[in-house]
C-alpha positions as CSV (number, residue, x, y, z in Angstrom):
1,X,0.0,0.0,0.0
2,X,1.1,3.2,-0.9
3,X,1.5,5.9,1.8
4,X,1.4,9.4,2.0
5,X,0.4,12.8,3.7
6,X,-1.9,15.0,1.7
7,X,-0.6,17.7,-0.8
8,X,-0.4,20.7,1.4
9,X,0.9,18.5,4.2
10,X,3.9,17.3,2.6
11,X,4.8,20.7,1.0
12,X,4.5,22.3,4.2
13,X,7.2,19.7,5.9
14,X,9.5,20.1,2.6
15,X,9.3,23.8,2.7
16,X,10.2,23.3,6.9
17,X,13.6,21.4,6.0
18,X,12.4,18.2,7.7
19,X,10.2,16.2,5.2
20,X,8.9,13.0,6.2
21,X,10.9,10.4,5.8
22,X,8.0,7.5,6.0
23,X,7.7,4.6,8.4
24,X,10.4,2.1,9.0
25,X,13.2,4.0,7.8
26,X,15.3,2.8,10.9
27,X,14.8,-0.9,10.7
28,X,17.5,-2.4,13.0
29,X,20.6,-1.2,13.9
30,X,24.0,-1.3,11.7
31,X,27.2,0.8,12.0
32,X,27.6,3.6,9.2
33,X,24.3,5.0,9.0
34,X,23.8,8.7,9.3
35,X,23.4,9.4,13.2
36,X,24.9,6.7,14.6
37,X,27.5,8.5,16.5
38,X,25.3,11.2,18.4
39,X,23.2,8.2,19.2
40,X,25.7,6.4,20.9
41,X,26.6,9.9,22.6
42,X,23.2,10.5,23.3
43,X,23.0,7.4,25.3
44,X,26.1,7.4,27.2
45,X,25.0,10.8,28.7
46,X,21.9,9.8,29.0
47,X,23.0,7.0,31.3
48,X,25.2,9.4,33.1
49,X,21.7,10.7,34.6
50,X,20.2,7.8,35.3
51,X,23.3,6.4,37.2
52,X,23.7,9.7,38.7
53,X,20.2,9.5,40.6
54,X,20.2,5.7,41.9
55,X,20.9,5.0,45.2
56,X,23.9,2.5,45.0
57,X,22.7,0.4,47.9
58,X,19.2,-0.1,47.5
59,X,19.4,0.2,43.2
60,X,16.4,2.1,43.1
61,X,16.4,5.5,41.0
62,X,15.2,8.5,42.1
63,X,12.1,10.4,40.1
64,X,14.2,13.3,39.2
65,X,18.0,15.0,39.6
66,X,18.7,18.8,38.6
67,X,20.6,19.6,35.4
68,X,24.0,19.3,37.6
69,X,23.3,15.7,38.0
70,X,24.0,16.6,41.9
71,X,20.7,16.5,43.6
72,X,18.4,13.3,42.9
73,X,14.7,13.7,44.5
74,X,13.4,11.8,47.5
75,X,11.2,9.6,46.0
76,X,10.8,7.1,43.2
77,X,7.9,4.8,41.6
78,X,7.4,1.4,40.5
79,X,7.5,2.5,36.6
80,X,11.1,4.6,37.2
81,X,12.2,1.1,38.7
82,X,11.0,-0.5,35.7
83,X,12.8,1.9,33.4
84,X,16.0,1.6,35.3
85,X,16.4,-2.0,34.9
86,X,15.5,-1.6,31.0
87,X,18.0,1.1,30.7
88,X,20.7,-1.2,32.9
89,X,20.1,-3.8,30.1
90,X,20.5,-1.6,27.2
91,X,23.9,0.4,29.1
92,X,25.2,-3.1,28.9
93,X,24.0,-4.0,25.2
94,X,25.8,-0.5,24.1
95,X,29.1,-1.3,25.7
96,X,28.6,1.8,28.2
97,X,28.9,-0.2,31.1
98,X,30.2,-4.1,31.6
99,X,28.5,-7.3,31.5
100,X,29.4,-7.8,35.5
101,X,28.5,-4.1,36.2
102,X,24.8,-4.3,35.0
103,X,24.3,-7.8,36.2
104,X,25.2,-6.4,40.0
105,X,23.0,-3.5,39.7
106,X,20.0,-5.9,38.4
107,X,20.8,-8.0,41.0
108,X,21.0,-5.2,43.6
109,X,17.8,-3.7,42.1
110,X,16.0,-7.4,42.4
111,X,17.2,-7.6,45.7
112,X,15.3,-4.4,47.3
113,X,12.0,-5.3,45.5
114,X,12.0,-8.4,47.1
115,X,12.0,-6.8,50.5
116,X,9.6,-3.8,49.5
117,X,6.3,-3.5,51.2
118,X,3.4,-5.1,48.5
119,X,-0.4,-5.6,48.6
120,X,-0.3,-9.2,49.3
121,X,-3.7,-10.2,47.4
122,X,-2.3,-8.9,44.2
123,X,1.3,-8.6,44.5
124,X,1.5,-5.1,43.2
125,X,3.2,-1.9,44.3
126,X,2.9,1.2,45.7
127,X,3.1,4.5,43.7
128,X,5.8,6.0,46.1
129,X,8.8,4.9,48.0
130,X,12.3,6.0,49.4
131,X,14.5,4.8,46.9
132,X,17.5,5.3,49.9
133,X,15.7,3.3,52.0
134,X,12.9,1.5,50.2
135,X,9.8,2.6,52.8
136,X,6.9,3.3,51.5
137,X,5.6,6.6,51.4
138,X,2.9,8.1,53.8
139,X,4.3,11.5,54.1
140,X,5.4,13.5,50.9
141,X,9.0,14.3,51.5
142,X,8.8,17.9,49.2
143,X,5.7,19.2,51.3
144,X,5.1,17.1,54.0
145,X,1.6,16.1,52.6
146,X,0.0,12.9,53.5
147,X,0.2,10.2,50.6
148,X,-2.7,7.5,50.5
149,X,-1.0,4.3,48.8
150,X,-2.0,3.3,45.7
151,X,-1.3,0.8,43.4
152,X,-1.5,2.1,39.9
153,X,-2.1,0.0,37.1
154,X,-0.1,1.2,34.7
155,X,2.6,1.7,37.3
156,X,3.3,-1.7,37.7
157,X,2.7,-2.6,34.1
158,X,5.8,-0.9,33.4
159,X,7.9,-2.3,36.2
160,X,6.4,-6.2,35.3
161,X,7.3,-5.4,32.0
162,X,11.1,-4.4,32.9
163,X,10.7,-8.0,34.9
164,X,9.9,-9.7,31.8
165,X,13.2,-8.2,30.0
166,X,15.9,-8.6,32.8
167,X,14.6,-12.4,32.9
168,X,15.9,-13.1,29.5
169,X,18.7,-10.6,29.4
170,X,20.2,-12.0,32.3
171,X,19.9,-15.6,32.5
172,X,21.8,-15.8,36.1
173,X,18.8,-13.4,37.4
174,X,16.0,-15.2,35.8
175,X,14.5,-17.3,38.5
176,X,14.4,-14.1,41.1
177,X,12.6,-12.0,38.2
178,X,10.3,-14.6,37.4
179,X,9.5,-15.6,41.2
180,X,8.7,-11.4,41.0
181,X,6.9,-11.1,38.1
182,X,4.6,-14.1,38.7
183,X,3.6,-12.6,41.7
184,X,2.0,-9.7,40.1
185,X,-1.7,-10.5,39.5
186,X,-3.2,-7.7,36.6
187,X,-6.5,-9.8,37.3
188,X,-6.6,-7.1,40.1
189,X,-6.9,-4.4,38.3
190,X,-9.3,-6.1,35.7
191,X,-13.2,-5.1,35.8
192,X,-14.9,-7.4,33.7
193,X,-17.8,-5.5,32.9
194,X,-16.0,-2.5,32.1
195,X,-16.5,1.0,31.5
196,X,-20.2,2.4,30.7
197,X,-20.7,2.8,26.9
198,X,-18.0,-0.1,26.4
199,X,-18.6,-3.9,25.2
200,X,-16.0,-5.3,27.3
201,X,-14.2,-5.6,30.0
202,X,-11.3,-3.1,30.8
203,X,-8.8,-1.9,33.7
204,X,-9.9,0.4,36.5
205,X,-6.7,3.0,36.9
206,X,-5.7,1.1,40.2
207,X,-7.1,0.9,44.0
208,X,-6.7,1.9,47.8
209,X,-6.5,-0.6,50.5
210,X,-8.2,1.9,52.3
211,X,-10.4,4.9,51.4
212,X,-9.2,7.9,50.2
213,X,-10.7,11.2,49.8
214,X,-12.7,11.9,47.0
215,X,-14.0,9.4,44.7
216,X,-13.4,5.5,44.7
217,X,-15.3,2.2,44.4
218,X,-15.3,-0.4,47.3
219,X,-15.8,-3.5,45.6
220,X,-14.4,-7.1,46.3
221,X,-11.3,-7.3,44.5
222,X,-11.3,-8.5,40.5
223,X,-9.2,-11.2,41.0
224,X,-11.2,-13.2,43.4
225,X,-8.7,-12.9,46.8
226,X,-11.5,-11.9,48.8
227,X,-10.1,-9.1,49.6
228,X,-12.1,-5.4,49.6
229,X,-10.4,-2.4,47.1
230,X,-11.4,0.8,46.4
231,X,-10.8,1.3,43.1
232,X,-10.4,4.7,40.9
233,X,-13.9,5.5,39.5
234,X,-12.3,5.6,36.4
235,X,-11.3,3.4,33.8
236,X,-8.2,3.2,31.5
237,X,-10.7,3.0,28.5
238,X,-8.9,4.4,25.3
239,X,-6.9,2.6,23.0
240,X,-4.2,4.8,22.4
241,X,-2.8,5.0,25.5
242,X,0.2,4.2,27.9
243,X,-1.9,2.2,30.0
244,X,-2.1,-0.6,27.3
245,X,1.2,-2.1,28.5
246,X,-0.6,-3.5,31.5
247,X,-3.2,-4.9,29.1
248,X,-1.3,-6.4,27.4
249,X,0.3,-8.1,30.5
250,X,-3.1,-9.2,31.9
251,X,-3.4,-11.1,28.4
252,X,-0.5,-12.0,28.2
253,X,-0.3,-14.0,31.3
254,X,-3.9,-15.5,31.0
255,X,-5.3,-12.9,33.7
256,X,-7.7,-11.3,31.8
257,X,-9.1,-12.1,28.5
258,X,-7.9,-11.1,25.5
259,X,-10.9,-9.4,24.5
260,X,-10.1,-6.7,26.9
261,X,-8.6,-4.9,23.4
262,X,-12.4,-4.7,22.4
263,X,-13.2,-2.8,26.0
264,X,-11.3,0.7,25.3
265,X,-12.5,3.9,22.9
266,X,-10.7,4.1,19.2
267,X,-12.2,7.6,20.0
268,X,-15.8,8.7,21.6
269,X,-18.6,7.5,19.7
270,X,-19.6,10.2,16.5
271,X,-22.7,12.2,17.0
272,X,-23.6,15.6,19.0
273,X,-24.5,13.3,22.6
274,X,-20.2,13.4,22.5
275,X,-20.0,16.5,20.8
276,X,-17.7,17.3,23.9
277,X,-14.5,15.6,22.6
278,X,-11.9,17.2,20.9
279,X,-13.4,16.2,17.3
280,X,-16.5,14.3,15.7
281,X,-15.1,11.0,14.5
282,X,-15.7,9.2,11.5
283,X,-15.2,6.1,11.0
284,X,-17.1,2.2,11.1
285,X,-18.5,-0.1,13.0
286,X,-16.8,-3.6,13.0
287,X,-17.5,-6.6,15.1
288,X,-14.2,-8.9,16.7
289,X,-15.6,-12.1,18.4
290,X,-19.6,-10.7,18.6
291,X,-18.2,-7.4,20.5
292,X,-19.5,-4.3,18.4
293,X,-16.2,-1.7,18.1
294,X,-16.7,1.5,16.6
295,X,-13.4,2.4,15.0
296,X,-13.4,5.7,14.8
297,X,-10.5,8.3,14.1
298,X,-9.8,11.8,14.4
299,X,-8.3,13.9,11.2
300,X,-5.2,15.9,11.0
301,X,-3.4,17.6,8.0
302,X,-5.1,15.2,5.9
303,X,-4.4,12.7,7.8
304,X,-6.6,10.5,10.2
305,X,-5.6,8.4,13.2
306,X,-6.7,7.0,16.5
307,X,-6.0,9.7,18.9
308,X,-4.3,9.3,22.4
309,X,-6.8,11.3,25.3
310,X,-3.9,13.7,25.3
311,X,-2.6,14.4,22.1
312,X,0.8,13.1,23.4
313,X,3.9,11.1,21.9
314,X,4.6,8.8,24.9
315,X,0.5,8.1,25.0
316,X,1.1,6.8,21.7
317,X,4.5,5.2,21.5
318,X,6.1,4.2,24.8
319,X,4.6,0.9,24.3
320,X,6.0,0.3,21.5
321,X,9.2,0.5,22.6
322,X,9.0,-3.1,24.0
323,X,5.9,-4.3,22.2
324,X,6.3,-5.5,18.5
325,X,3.1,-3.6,17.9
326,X,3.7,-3.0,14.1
327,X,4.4,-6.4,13.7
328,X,1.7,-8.1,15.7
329,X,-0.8,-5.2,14.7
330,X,-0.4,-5.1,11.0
331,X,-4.0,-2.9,10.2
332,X,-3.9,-1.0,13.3
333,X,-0.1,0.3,15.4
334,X,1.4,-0.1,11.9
335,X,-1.1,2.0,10.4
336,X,-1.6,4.8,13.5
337,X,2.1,4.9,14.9
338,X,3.8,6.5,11.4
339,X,0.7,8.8,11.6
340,X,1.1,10.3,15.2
341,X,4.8,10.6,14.1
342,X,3.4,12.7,10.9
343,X,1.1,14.7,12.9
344,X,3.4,16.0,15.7
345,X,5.8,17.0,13.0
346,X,3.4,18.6,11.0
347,X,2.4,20.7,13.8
348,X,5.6,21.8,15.4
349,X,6.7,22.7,11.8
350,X,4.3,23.5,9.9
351,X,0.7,25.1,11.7
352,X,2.9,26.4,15.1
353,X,5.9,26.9,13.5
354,X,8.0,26.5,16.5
355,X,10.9,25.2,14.4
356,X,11.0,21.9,16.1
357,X,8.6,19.3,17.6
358,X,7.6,16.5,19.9
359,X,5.4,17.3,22.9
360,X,4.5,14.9,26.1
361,X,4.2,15.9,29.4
362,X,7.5,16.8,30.6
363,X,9.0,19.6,33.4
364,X,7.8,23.4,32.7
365,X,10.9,24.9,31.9
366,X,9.3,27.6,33.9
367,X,8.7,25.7,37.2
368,X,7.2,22.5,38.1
369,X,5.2,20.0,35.8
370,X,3.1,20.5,33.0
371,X,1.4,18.0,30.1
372,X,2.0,18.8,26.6
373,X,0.9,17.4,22.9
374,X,-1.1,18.5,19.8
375,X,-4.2,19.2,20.9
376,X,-6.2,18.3,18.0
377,X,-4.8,14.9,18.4
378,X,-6.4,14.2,21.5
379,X,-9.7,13.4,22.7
380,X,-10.0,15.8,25.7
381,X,-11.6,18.7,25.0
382,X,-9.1,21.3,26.3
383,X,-6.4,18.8,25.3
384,X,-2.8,18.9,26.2
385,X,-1.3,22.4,24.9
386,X,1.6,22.6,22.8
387,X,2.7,25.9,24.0
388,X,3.2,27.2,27.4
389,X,0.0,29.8,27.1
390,X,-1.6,27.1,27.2
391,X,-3.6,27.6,23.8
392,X,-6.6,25.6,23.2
393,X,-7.9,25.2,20.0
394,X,-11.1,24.7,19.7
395,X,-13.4,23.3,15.6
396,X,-16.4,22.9,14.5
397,X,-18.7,19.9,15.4
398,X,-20.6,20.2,12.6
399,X,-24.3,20.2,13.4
400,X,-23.3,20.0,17.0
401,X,-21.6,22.9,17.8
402,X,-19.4,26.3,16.3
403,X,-15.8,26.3,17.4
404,X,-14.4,28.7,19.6
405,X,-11.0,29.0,18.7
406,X,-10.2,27.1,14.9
407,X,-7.4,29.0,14.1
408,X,-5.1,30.4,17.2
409,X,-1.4,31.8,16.8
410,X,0.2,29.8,19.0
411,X,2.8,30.9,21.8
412,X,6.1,29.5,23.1
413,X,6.5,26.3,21.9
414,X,7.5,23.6,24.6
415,X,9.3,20.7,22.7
416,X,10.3,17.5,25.0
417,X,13.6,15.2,23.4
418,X,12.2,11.8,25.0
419,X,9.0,12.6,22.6
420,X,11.4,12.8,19.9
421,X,13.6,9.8,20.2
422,X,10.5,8.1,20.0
423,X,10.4,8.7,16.9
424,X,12.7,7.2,15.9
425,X,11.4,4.0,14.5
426,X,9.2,5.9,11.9
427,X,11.5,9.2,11.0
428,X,15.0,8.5,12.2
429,X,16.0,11.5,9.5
430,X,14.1,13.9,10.9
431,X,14.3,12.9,14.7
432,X,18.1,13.5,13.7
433,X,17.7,17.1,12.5
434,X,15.2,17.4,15.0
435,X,18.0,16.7,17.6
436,X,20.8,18.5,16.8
437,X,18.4,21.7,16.3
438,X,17.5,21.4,20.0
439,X,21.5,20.6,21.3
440,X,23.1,22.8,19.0
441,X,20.7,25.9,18.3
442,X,18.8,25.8,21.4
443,X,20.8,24.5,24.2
444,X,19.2,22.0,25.5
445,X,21.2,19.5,26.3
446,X,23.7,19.2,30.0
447,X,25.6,16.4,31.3
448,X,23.5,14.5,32.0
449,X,21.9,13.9,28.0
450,X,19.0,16.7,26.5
451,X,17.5,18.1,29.3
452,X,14.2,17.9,29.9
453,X,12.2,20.4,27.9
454,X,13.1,23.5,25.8
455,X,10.9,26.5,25.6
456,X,11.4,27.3,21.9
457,X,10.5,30.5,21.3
458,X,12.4,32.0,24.6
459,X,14.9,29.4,25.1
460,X,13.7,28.4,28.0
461,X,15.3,25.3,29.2
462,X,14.2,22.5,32.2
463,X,17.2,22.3,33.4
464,X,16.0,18.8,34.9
465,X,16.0,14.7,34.2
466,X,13.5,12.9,34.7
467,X,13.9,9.0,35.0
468,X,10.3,8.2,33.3
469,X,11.9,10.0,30.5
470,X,15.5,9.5,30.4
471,X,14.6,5.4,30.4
472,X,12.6,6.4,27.5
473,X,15.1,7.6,25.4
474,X,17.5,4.7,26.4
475,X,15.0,2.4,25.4
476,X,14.1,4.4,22.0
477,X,18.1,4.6,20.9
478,X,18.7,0.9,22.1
479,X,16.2,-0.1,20.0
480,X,17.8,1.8,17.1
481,X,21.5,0.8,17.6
482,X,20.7,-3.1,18.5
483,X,17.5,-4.1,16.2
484,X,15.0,-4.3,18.7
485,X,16.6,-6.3,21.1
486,X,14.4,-4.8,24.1
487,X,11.4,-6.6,22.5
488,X,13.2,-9.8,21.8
489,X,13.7,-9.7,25.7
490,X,10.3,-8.9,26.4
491,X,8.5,-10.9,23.8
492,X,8.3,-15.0,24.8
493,X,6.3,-17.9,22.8
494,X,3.5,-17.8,25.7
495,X,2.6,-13.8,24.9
496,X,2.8,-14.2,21.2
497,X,0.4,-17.1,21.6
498,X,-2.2,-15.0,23.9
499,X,-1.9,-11.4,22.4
500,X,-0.5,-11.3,19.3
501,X,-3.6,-13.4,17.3
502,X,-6.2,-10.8,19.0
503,X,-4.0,-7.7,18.2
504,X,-3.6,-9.2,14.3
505,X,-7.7,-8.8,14.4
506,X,-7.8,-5.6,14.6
507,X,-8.1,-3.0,12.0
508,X,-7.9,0.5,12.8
509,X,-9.7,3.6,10.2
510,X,-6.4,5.3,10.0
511,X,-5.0,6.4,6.9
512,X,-3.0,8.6,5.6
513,X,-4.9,10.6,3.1
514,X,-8.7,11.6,5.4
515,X,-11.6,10.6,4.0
516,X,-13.3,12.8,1.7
């Protein structure tokens, strides 16, 4: 099939200096190719953070360090673990740090989760904990706030997942990661008759032991311990999310059924009764096993895709980077991935014009947190700005309602690198350019790698790392430089039996002309 962005589209990238280089472009690894070497550099500074903010005695990372790579934060979380351990793997498969060095850090990293404080019906753990000391959190170490533990599903889908790769990468650690990993029920997180609207079953965002303020759910746990949780009264129910990681883990492992891909939102369903999404869909109907899916898709640039809740890159593609999803999902990720690439571009480039692009949330290089993306990629209604004003753009609904806002300027641009790098599979040219425009022209990059966001338009930098993100880009550029090997690790015969049949079924609307 051929594939292609519409007219104006393309001419708009060509005219930027960045043109679309297609999907697949960086298939494997191999020494010679354009942008090897700033890879490897990339990573080996990138590393340089994440070493800098692990405790050497209990192996567990810190959240965040400062720019100088001299002050690590308090606290860490189950997915920061996870993306440590990755990262240790990939140090090693790059040559940045020895065979006998990783395998002591996994080792020493195994060791404290073993002793961590878990919810013993499901096995999983808690948001926060000490990484010096490996308590759990009650008290909020910046502010002195009381924490209510959680267990967060997606949180420990990413640390499982990281479980699932040291297992095969290091063959003298396999039986501890496995004894770990197969204590972690996602039956627990699992509500099997899902989210209103929804013909299947899905996950809740995670539970309480005990009940928080605000909203939850008392029920009896999913996985049929017995024991009483308050769950989230929400659900992780769209498609195109980070979340799907832990789905894909629950199938996997024959916790949940498989048609839990059937129990998330391609997009809210078309018609005015929705008209509060970001866009009116368009799209089919199709039925997978006697489940009714509407398969719906949002339109960018002449483009259309499945959009994240967002309108972010890691929403979109941090699964990927240890989940053959093009491979296994041949009419859907192969289809949408390419396209969210496209889109981001376009709009950093092209309708912005901040001169670069890739937006997730990331630090506010003016203070604190913030979430970023294209909004009109996103199903939220306000969605997640690409600027720091904050500018929401706001269509038509046709026959629903008039848009407020179709056409904004837009402000200062906030571009994030990890967004970027993952990228890479689908436009390793222009991720390149991307790059260098951000280290060389805007100076965002330290010691520690590209720090974490750039203000484009002022220069503002976030003069910060972030583990979440630095493990990100380690992943993304491991990926590059080996051939995939992170989702060799991750992949076994048991989850291409369980998930990859149902994720070969189905067929997304995306394509990359829209619909006329």
């Amino acid at each position: 099939m051929k594939r292609w962005v519409s007219t104006a589209a393309a001419a708009g990238l060509v005219a930027a200096g960045l043109a679309f280089a297609g999907p697949a472009t960086a298939a494997g690894g191999g020494d010679g190719r354009p942008g090897t070497e700033s890879l490897e550099r990339y990573a080996h500074d990138t590393w340089a953070s994440l070493d800098a903010m692990t405790d050497a005695v209990t192996g567990l990372p810190s959240d965040n360090i400062t720019g100088d790579l001299a002050t690590p934060a308090d606290y860490t979380s189950p997915t920061n673990i996870g993306g440590y351990l990755w990262s240790t793997v990939t140090a090693r498969d790059l040559g940045i740090i020895s065979k006998s060095d990783a395998r002591d850090r996994m080792a020493t990293t195994l060791d404290t989760l073993e002793t961590l404080e878990r919810n013993d019906a499901s096995g999983m753990y808690y948001n926060w904990y000490d990484p010096a000391t490996g308590a759990k959190l009650t008290i909020w170490p910046d502010s002195g706030d009381v924490v209510h533990p959680f267990l967060s599903t997606v949180d420990n889908g990413w640390l499982a997942a990281s479980l699932r790769i040291v297992r095969e990468a290091e063959p003298s650690l396999a039986g501890q990661a496995d004894a770990l990993y197969d204590s972690m029920d996602f039956g627990a997180f699992f509500n099997p008759e899902g989210a209103p609207g929804l013909p299947a079953g899905t996950n809740r965002g995670g539970f309480w032991e005990v009940a928080p303020p605000g909203c939850s759910v008392a029920a009896p746990m999913y996985n049929g311990s017995g024991e009483e949780a308050f769950y989230t009264c929400h659900h992780y129910d769209t498609t195109v999310s980070e979340s799907r990681i832990a789905t894909y883990l629950g199938i996997a492992n024959g916790q949940i059924p498989a048609t839990a891909l059937y129990g998330t939102h391609r997009t809210m369903p078309p018609g005015c009764d929705w008209a509060w999404q970001e866009q009116l869909p368009t799209g089919t109907t199709r039925t997978y096993q006697g489940f009714d899916v509407w398969e719906g898709v949002y339109t960018y640039a002449g483009m259309s895709f499945v959009p994240s809740w967002g309108g972010s890159m890691f929403e979109s593609l941090m699964p990927d980077l240890l989940v053959p999803e093009t491979k296994w999902g041949a009419k859907s990720w192969r289809l949408n991935h390419p396209i969210t690439v496209a889109v981001q571009k376009h709009h950093g480039l092209v309708d912005a014009g901040y001169g670069a692009w890739g937006f997730s949330p990331a630090s506010d290089p003016f203070g604190g947190y913030a979430e970023y993306g294209v909004d009109l990629a996103g199903m939220r209604s306000d969605g997640y700005p690409s600027d720091h004003e904050k500018t929401d753009v706001d269509i038509d609904r046709p026959g629903c309602t008039e848009g407020t806002a179709p056409d904004p300027g837009f402000g200062d641009g906030v571009v994030t690198p990890h967004a970027a790098f993952l990228a890479l599979p689908y436009d390793r040219r222009g991720v390149m350019a991307n790059l260098a425009h951000l280290e060389d022209d805007l100076g965002a990059y330290g010691p520690g790698g590209f720090y974490d966001s750039v203000a484009v338009g002022s220069g503002t930098v976030a003069e910060r790392y972030l583990s979440l993100d630095q493990s990100m880009i380690m992943a993304a550029i491991g990926n590059d430089l080996t051939g995939d090997t992170l989702k060799r690790y991750f992949v076994d015969k048991e989850m291409e039996k369980r998930l990859r049949p149902a994720m070969a079924a189905q067929v997304f609307s995306s394509e990359w002309k829209a619909r006329e």
